[in-house]
N, C-alpha and C positions, 0 to 999 in steps of 0.2 A: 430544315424546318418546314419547306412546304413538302416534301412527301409525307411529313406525319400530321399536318393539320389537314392534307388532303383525304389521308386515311379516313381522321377523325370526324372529318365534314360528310364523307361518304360513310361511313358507319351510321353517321347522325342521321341522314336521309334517308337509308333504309329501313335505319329504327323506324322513324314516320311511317311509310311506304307498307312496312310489315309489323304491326306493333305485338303481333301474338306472335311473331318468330321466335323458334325453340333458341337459336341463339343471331346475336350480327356480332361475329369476334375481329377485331385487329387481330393481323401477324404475330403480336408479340404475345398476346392470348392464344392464339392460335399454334404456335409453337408448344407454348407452356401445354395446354390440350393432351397434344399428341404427343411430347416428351421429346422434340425433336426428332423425329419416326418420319418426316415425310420428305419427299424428295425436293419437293417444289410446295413451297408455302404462299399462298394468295395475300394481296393486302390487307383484303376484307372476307369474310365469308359469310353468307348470309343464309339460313338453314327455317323454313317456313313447309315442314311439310303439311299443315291445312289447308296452303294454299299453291302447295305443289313449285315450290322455291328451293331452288341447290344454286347460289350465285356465289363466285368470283368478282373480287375486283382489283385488279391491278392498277395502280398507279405511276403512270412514266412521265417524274419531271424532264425527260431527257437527258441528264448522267448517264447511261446504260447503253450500250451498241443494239441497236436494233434486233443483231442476231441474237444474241443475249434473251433478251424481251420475247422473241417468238420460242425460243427453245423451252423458255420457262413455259411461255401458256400453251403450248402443245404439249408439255408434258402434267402441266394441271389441268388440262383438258383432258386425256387420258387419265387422271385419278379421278377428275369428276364425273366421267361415266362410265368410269368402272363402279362408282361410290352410290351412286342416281338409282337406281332401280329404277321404278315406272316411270320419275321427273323426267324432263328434258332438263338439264343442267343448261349453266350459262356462266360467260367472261364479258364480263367490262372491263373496258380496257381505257382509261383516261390520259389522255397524253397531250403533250406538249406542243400545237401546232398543228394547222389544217392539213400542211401539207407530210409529216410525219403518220397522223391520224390515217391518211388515204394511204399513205405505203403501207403501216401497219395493216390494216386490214386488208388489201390488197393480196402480202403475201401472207395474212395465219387464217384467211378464210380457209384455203383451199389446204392449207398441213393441218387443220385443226381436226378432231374426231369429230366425223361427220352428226354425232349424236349431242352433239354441243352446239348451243347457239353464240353466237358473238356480237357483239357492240363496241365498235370502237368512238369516241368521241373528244372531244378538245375539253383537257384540264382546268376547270374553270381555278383562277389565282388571285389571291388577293386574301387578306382580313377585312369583311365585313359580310354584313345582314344579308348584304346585297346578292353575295359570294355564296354564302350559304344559302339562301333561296336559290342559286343558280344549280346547284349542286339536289336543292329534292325535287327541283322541275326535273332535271336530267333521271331521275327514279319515279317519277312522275307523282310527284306529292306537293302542294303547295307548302311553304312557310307562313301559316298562321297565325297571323295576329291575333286572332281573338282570344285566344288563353295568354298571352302575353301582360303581363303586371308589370310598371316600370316604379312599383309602390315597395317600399321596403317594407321587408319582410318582419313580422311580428305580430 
């Protein structure tokens, strides 16, 4: 359950972050897409070519062996710039722990296609408001109150 509300938290902030994005898909979208055709599927993928956007995001609640994790975004690394033309693609990478966070990048900085940029950072967890503003700070969007209505709808 938190790898998919994480997904869905990071979907949500991108939305924010890029609102004319051609698309921001979940995996399970994301699969349906492509027909199952790709080798390594991202959590998220976020496709903003107005404003020169190719992002990845993975999600590591920590289930998953590290090696695991780097195999995968080195080898969506390489489909993202092989796929990027002019963009500089990118991986986000959320995980579980300060100290996980700094291995991770540590060893996919330097196996990553050098034409890819990387972020790794600590999975923010939890249900609430709170949580979800934590998560479109991390994409660099606030959660705005000012369109928010707590008035039922009618």
């Amino acid at each position: 359950l938190d790898h998919t509300l994480a997904i869905v938290s990071a979907g949500f902030a991108l939305s924010r972050r890029y609102p004319t994005a051609e698309v921001v898909l979940p995996a399970w979208a994301i699969q349906r897409a492509f027909h199952g055709n790709l080798e390594t599927i991202p959590d998220v993928l976020c496709v903003d070519r107005a404003h020169g956007v190719l992002l990845a995001v993975e999600v590591d609640v920590g289930g998953e062996a590290p090696s695991l994790l780097l195999d995968k975004c080195v080898t969506l690394g390489a489909w993202l710039a092989s796929w990027a033309g002019d963009v500089r693609p990118g991986i986000v990478v959320l995980t579980s722990g300060e100290r996980r966070a700094a291995s991770l990048a540590h060893r996919l900085g330097p196996a990553l296609d050098a034409r890819v940029g990387l972020a790794v950072q600590r999975l923010p967890k939890g249900i609430s408001r709170e949580v979800l503003g934590h998560f479109c700070r991390l994409f660099g969007t606030p959660l705005d109150d000012t369109a928010r209505s707590d008035e039922p709808l009618g």
